[in-house]
TIRO-2110 file (N, C-alpha, C; in Angstrom, 1 decimal):
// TIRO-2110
-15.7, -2.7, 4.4, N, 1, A
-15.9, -1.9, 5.6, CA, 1, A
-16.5, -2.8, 6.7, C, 1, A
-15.8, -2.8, 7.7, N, 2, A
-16.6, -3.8, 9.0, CA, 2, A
-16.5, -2.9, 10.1, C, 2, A
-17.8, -3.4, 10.5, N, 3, A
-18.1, -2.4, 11.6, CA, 3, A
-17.8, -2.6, 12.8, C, 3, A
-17.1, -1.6, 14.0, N, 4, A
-16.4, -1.8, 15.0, CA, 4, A
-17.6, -2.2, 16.3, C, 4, A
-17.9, -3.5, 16.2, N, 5, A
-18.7, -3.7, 17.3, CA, 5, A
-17.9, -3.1, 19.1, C, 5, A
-16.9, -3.2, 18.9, N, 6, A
-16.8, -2.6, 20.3, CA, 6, A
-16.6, -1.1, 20.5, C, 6, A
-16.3, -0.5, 19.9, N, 7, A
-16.1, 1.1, 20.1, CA, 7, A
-17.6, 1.6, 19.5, C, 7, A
-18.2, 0.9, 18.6, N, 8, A
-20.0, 1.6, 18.9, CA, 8, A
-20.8, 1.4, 19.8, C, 8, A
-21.5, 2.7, 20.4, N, 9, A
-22.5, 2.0, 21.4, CA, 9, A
-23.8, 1.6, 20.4, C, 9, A
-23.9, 1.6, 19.2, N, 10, A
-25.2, 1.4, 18.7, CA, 10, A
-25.2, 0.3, 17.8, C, 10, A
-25.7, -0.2, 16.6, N, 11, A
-25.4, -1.0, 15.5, CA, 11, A
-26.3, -0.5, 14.4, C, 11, A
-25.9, -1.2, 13.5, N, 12, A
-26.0, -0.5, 12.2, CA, 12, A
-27.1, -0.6, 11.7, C, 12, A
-28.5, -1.7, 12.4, N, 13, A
-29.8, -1.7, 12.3, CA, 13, A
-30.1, -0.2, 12.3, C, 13, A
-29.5, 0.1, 13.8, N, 14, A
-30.6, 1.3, 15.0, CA, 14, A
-29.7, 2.7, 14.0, C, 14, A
-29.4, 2.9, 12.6, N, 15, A
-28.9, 4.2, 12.3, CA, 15, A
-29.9, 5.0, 11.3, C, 15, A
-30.8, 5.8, 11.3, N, 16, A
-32.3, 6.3, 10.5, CA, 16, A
-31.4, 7.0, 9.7, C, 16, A
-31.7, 7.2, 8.3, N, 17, A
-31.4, 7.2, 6.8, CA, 17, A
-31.1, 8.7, 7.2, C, 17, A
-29.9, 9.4, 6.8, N, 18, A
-29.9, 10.6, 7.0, CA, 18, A
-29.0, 11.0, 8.0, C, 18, A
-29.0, 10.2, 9.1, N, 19, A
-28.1, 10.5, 10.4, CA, 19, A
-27.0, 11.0, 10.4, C, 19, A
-26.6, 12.3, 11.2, N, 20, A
-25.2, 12.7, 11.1, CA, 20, A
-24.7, 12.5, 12.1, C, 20, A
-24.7, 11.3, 13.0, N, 21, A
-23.9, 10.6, 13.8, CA, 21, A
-22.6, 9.6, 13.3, C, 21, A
-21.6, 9.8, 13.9, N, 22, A
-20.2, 9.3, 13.2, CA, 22, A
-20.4, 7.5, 14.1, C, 22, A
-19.7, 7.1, 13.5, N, 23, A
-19.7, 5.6, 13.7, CA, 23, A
-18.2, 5.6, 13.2, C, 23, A
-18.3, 3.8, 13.8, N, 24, A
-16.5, 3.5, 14.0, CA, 24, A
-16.5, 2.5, 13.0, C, 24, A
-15.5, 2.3, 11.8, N, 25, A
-15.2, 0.8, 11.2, CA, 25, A
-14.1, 0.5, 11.5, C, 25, A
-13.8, -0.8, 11.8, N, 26, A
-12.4, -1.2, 11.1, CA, 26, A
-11.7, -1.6, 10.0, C, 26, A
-10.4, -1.5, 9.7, N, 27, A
-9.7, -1.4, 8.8, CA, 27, A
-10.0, -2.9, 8.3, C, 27, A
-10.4, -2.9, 6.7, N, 28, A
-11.2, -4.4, 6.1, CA, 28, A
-9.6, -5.4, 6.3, C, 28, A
-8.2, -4.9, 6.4, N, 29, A
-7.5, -6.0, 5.9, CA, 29, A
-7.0, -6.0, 8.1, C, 29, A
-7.4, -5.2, 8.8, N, 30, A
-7.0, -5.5, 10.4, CA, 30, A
-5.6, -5.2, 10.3, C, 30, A
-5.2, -4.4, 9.7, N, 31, A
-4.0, -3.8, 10.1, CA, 31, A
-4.1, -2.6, 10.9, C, 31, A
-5.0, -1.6, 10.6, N, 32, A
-5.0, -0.4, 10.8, CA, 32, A
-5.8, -0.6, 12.0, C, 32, A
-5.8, 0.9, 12.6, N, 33, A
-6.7, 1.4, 14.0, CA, 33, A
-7.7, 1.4, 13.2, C, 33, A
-9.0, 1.5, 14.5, N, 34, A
-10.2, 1.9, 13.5, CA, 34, A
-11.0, 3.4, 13.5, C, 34, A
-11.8, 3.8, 12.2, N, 35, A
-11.5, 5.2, 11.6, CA, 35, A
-13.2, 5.3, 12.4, C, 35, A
-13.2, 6.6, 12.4, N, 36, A
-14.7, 6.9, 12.2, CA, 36, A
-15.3, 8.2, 11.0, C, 36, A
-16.6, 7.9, 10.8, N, 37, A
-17.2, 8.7, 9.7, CA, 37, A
-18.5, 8.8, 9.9, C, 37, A
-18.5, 10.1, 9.4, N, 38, A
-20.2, 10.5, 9.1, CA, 38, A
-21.1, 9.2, 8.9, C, 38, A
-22.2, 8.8, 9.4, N, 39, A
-22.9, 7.5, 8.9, CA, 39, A
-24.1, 8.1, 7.3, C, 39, A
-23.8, 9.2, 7.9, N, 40, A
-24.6, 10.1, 5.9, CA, 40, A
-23.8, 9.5, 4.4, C, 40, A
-22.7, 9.5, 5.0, N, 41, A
-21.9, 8.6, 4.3, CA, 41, A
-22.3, 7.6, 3.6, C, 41, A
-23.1, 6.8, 4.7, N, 42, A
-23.5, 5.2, 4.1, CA, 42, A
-25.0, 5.5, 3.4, C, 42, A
-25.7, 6.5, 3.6, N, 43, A
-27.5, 6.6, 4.0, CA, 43, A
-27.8, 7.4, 2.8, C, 43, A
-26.7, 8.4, 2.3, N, 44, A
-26.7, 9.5, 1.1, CA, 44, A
-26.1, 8.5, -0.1, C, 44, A
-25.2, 8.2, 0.0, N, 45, A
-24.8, 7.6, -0.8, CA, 45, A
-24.5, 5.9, -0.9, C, 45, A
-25.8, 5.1, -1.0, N, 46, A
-25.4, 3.7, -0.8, CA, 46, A
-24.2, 3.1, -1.3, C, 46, A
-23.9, 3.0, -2.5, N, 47, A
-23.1, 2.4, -3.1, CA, 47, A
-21.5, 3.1, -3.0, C, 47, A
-21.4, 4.2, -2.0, N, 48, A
-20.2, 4.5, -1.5, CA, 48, A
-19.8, 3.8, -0.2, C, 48, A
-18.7, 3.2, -0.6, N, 49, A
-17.6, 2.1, 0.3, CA, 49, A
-16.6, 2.9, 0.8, C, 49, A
-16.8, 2.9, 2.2, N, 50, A
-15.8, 3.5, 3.2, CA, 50, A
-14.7, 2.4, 3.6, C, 50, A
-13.1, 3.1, 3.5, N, 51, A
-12.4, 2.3, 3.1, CA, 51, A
-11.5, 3.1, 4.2, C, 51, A
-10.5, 2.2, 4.4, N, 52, A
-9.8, 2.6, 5.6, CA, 52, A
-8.5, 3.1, 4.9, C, 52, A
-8.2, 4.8, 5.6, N, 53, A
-7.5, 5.7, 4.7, CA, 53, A
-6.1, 5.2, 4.2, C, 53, A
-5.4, 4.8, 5.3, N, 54, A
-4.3, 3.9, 5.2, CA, 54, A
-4.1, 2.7, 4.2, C, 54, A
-5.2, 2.3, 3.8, N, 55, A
-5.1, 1.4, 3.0, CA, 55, A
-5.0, 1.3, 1.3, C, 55, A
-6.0, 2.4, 1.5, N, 56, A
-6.5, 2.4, -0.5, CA, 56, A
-6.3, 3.7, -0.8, C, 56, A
-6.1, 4.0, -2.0, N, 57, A
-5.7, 5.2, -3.0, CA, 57, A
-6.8, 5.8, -3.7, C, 57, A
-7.2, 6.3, -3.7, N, 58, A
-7.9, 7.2, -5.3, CA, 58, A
-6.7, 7.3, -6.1, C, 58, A
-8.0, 7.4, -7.3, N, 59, A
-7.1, 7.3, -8.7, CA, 59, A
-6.5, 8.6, -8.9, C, 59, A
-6.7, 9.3, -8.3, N, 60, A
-5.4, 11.0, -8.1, CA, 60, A
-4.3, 10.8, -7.6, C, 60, A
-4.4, 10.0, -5.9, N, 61, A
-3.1, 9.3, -5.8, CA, 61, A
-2.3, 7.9, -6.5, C, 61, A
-3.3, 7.3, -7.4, N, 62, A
-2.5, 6.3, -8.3, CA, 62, A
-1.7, 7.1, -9.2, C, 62, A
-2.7, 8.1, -9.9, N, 63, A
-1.8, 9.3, -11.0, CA, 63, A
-0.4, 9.5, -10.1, C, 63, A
-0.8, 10.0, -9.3, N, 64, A
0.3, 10.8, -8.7, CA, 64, A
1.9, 9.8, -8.5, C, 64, A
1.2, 8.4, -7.9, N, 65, A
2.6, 7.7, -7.5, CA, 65, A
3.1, 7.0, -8.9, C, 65, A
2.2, 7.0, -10.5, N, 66, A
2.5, 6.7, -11.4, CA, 66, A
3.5, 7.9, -11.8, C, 66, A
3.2, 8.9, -12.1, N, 67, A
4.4, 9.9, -12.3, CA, 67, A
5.2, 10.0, -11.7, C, 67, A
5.4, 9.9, -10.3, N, 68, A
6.5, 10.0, -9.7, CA, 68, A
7.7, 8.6, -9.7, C, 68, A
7.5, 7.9, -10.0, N, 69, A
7.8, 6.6, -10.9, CA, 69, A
8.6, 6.9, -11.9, C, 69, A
8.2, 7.7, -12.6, N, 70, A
9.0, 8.1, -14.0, CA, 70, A
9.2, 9.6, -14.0, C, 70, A
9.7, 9.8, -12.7, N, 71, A
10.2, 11.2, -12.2, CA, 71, A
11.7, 11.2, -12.1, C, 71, A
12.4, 12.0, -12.8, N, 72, A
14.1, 12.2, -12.6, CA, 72, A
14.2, 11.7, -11.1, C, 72, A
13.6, 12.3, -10.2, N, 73, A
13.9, 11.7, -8.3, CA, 73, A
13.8, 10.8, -8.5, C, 73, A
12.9, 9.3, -8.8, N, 74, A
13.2, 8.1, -9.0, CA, 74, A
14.1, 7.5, -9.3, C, 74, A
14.1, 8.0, -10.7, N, 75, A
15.3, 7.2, -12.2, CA, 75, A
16.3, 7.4, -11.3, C, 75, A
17.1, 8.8, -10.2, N, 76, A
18.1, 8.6, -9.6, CA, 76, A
18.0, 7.8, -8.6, C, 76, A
17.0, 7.3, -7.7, N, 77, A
17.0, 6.5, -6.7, CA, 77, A
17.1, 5.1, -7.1, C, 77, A
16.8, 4.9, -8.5, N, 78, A
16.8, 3.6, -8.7, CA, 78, A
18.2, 3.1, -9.5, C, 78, A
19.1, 4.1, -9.8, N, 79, A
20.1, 4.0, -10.2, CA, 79, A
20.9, 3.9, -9.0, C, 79, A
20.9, 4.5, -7.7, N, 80, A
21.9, 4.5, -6.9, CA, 80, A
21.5, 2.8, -5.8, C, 80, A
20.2, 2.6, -5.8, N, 81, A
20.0, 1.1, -5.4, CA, 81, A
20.8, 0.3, -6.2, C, 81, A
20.6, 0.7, -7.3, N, 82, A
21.6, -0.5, -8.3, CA, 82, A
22.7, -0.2, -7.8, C, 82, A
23.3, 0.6, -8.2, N, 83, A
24.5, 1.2, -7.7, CA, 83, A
25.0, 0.5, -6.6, C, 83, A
24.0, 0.8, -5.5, N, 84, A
24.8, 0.0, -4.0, CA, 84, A
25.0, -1.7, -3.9, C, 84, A
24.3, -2.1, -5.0, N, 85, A
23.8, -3.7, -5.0, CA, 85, A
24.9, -3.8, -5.4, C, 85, A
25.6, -3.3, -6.1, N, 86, A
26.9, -3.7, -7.2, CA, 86, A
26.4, -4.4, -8.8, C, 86, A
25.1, -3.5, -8.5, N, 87, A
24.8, -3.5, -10.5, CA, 87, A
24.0, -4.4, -10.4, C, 87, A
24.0, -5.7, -9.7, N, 88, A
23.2, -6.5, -10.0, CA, 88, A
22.4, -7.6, -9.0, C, 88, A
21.6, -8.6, -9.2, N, 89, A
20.9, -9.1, -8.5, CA, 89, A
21.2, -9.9, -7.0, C, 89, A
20.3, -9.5, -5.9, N, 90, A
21.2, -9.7, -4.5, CA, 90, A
20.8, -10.9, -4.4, C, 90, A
20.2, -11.5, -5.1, N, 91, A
19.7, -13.2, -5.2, CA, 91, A
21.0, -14.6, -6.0, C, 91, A
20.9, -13.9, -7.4, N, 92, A
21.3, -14.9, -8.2, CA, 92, A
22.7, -14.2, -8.9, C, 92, A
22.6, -12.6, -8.8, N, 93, A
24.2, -12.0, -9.6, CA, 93, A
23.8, -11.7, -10.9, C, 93, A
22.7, -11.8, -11.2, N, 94, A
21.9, -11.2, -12.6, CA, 94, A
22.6, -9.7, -12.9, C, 94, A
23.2, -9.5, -14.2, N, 95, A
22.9, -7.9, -14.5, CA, 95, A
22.6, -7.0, -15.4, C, 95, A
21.4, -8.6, -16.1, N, 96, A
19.9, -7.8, -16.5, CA, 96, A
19.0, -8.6, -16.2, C, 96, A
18.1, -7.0, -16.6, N, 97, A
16.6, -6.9, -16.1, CA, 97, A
16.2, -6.4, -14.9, C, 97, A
17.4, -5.8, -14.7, N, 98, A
16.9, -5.3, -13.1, CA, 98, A
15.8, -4.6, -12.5, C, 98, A
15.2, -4.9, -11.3, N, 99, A
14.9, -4.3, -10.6, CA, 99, A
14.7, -3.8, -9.4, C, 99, A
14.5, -2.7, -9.1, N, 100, A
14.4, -2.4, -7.5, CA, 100, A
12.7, -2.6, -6.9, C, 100, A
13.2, -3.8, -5.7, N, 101, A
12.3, -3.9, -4.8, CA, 101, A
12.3, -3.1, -3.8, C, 101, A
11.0, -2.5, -3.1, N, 102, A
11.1, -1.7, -2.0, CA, 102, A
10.6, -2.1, -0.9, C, 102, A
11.8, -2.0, 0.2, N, 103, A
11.1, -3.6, 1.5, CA, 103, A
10.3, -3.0, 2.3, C, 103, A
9.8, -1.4, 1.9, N, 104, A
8.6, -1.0, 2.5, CA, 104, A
7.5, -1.0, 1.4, C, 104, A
6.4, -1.1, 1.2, N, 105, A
5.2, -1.0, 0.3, CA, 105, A
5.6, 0.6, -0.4, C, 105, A
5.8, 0.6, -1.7, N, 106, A
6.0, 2.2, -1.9, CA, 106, A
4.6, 3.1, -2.0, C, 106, A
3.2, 2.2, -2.4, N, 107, A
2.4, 2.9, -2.3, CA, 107, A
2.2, 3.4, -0.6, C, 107, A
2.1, 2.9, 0.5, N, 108, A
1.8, 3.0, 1.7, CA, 108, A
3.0, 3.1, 2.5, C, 108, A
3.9, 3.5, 2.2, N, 109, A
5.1, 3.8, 3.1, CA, 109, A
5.9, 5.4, 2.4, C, 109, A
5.3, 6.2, 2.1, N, 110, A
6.0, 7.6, 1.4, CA, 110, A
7.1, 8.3, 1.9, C, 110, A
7.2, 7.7, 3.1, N, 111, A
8.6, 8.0, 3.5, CA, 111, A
9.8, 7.2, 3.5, C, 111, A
9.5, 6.4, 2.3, N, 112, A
10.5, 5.1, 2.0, CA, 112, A
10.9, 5.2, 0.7, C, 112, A
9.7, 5.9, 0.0, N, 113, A
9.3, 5.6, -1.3, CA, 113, A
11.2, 6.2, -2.1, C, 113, A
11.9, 6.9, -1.7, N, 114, A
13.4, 7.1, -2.7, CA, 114, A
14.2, 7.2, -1.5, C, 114, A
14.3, 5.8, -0.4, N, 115, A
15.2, 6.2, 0.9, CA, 115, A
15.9, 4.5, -0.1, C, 115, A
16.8, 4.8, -0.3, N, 116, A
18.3, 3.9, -0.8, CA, 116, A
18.5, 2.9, 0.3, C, 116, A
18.4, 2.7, 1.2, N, 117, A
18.4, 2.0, 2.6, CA, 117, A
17.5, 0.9, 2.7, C, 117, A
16.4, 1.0, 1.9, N, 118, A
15.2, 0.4, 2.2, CA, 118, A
14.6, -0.1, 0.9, C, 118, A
15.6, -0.5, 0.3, N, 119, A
15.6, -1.0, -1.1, CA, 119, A
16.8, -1.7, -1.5, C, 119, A
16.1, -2.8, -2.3, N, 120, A
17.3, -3.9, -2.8, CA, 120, A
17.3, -3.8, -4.8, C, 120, A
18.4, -4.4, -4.8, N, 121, A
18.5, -4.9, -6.5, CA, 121, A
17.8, -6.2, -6.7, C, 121, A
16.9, -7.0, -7.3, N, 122, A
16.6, -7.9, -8.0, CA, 122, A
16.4, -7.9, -9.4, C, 122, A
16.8, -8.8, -10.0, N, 123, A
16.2, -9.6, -11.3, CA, 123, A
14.7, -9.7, -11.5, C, 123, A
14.4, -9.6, -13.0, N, 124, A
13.1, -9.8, -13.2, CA, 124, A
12.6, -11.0, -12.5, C, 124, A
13.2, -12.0, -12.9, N, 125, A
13.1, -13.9, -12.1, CA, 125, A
12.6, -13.5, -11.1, C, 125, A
13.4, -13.0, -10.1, N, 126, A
13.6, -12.8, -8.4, CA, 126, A
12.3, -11.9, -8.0, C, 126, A
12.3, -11.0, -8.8, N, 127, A
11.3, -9.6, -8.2, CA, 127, A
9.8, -10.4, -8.6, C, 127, A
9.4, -10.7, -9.7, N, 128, A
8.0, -11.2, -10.3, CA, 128, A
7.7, -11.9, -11.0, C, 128, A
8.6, -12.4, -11.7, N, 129, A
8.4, -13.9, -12.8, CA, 129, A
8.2, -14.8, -12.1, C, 129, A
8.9, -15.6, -11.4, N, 130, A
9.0, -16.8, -11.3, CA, 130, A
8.5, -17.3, -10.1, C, 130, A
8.0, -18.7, -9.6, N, 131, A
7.5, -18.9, -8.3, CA, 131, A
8.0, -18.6, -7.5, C, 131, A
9.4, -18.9, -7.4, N, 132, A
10.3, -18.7, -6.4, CA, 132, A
10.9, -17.3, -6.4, C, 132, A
9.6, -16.0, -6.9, N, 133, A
9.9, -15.0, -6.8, CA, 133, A
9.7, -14.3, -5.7, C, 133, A
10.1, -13.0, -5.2, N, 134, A
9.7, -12.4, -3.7, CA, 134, A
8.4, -12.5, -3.8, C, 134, A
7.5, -11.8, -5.0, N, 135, A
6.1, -11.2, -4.8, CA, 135, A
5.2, -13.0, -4.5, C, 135, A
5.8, -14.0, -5.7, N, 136, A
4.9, -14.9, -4.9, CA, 136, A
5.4, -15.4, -3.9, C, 136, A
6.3, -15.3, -3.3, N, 137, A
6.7, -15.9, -1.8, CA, 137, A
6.2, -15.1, -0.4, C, 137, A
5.9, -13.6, -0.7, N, 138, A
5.3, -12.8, 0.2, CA, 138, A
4.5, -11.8, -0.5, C, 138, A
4.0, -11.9, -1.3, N, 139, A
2.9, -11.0, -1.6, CA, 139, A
3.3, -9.7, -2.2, C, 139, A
2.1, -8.7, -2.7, N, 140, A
2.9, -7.6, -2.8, CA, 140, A
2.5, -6.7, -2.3, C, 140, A
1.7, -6.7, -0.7, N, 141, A
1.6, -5.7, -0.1, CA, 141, A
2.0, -6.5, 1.3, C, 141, A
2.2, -5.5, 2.0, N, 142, A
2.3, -5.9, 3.5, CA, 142, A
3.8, -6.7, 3.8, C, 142, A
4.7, -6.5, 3.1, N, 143, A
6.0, -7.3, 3.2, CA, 143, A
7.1, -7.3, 3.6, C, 143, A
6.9, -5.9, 4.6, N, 144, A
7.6, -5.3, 5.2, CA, 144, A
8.5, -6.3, 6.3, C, 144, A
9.9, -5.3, 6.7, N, 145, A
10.8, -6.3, 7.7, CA, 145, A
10.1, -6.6, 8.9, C, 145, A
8.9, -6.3, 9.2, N, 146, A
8.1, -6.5, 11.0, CA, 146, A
7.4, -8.0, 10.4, C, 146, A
END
């Protein structure tokens, strides 16, 4: 959590234990706009980490994007990416071990998460094995076409 020195008029010395004045953070990775929240938040519960919404999941939405993973709506989405790739890997022609990368983040892009358009075929190699894989060449968040 970092605190939005310009959109507060106050700082985080001047906030008395209890305060129900909202305060501004910004988003810890600077992608996002910045949020505001209750400062009781910080005062009630110290060891609660205010997290920028856009960014992090609760483990309800981890459940959630894990089932839908191994949801028949998937299994077909990930068949018809194969499908469009021509079965196999858009790197090397691999046609096993496949799998589908999503060139939007599927946790943080939910309107991507089974769009066939916005997904490729790779190889295990290509997708996460190997150095000269996507994920270690660009990470595995934020890897979007912008």
């Amino acid at each position: 959590m970092l605190w939005d020195y310009e959109l507060n008029d106050f700082k985080p010395s001047e906030i008395p234990a209890g305060s129900k004045k909202r305060a501004y953070f910004k988003c810890e990775k600077g992608i996002h706009e910045s949020f505001s929240r209750r400062i009781s938040h910080l005062t009630e519960k110290p060891d609660h980490r205010l997290i920028c919404k856009d960014c992090v999941y609760h483990a309800d939405d981890q459940n959630q994007l894990f089932r839908l993973r191994r949801s028949r709506l998937y299994r077909n989405f990930r068949n018809e990416v194969i499908q469009k790739d021509g079965g196999k890997c858009i790197i090397c022609g691999a046609t096993n071990h496949l799998e589908v990368h999503h060139i939007y983040p599927f946790a943080t892009c939910p309107n991507h998460r089974t769009d066939v358009s916005t997904a490729i075929t790779l190889c295990k190699k290509h997708h996460t094995v190997t150095n000269e894989c996507f994920h270690s060449m660009y990470g595995k968040s934020d890897n979007t076409p912008e």
